[in-house]
N, C-alpha and C positions, 0 to 999 in steps of 0.2 A: 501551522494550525489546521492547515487545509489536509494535511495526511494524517492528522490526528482524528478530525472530525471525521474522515472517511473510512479508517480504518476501524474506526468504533460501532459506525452503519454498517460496513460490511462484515464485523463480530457480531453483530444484532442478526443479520440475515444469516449468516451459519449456523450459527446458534438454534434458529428456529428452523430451520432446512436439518439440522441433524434431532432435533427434537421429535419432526415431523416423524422423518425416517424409523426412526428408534424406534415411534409408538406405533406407527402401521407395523413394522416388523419383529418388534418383540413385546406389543402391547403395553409398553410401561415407560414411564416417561425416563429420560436418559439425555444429559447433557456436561458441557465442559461450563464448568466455575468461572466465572470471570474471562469468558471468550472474550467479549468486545474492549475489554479494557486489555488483555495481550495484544490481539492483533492492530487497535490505535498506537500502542507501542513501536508491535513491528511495523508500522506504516509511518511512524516519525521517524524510525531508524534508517527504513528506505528511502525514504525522502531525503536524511544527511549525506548519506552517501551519495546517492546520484548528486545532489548537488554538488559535492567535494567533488566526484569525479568531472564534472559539466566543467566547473572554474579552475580543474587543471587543463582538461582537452581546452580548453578555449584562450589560456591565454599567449599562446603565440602562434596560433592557427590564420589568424585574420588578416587577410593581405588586401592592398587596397591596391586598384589596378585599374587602368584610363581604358573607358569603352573598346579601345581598339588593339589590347592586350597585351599593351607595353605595361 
């Protein structure tokens, strides 16, 4: 939920950062359709993944070992 809701703030902020750009530099407004809804997308999909890769590195990584490194 947390990469969804972030990735749709940082589609919000592109979005207006290329709007800006567009109209200082070609005086007319100029933007992408439904940024913030692609990029929450792509931010759920990052999010799957890293976690699928996190829960394979991690599960036979952990080794438990007495302070004096026996």
């Amino acid at each position: 939920m947390a990469a969804a809701i972030g990735g749709f703030i940082a589609g919000i902020v592109v979005s207006e950062v290329v709007a800006v750009v567009a109209h200082l530099g070609f005086g007319r407004a100029v933007g992408v359709r439904y940024l913030p809804v692609f990029t929450a997308v792509a931010g759920v999909g990052v999010a799957l993944v890293a976690e699928r890769r996190r829960r394979r590195r991690g599960s036979g990584d952990l080794k438990i070992t007495s302070p004096d490194g026996r």
